[in-house]
N, C-alpha and C positions, 0 to 999 in steps of 0.2 A: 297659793292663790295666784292663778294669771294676772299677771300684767301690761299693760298696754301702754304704748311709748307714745305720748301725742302733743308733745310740744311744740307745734308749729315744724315741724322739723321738713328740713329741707324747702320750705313753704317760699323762698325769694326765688331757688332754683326752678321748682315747679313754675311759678309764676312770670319769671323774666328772663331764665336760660343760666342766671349766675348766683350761686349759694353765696349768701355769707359764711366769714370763719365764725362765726358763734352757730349756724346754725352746721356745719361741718361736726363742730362739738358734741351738738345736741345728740347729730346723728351716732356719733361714735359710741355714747353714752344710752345707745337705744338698744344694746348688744347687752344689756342686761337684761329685756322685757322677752317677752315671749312671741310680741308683736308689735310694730312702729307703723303708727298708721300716718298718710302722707295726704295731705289736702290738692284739692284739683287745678290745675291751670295749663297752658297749652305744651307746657314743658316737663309733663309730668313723667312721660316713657325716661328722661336723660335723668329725673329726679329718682326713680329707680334702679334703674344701673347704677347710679352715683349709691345709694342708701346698700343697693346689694354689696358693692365695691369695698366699701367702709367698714358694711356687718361683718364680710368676709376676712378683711383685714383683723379687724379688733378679735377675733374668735382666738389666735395666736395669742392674743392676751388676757384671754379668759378661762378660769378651772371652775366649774361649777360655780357661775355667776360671782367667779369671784378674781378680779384683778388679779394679775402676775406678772412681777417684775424681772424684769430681765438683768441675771447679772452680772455685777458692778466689773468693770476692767480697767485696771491701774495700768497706769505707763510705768513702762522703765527706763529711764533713759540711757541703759546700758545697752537697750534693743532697737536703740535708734532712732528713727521721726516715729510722733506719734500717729496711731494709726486716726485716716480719715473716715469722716461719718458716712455712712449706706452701709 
């Protein structure tokens, strides 16, 4: 059954130029739908790129609509500092 992502998503961006982080969330959780639809406001072309930006990202963390994690890596402290985040 398609589904559609329509939870206000990205709806501050659209509207004022600057997303909230819930609505960042929304977007990232919209990589499960088949489609994320985005409501109107003057900022709506940078609400796009931003939602395209995001779905692109999350896709890395997706197998067939289904989450995957990345993983786990233990320090050793035999191998020195531990490694930094990026």
């Amino acid at each position: 059954m398609p589904v559609i992502w329509a939870t206000q998503v990205l709806e501050t961006l659209a509207k004022t130029g600057l997303p909230s982080r819930a609505e960042i969330t929304d977007a990232a959780m919209g990589e499960r739908a088949e489609c994320v639809m985005l409501n109107k406001g003057p900022h709506i072309t940078e609400a796009m790129r931003t939602l395209h930006d995001i779905l692109r990202r999350m896709q890395a963390h997706q197998s067939k609509k289904r989450p995957l994690l990345r993983a786990l890596r233990a320090w050793d402290p035999s191998e020195g500092e531990p490694p930094t985040a990026g």
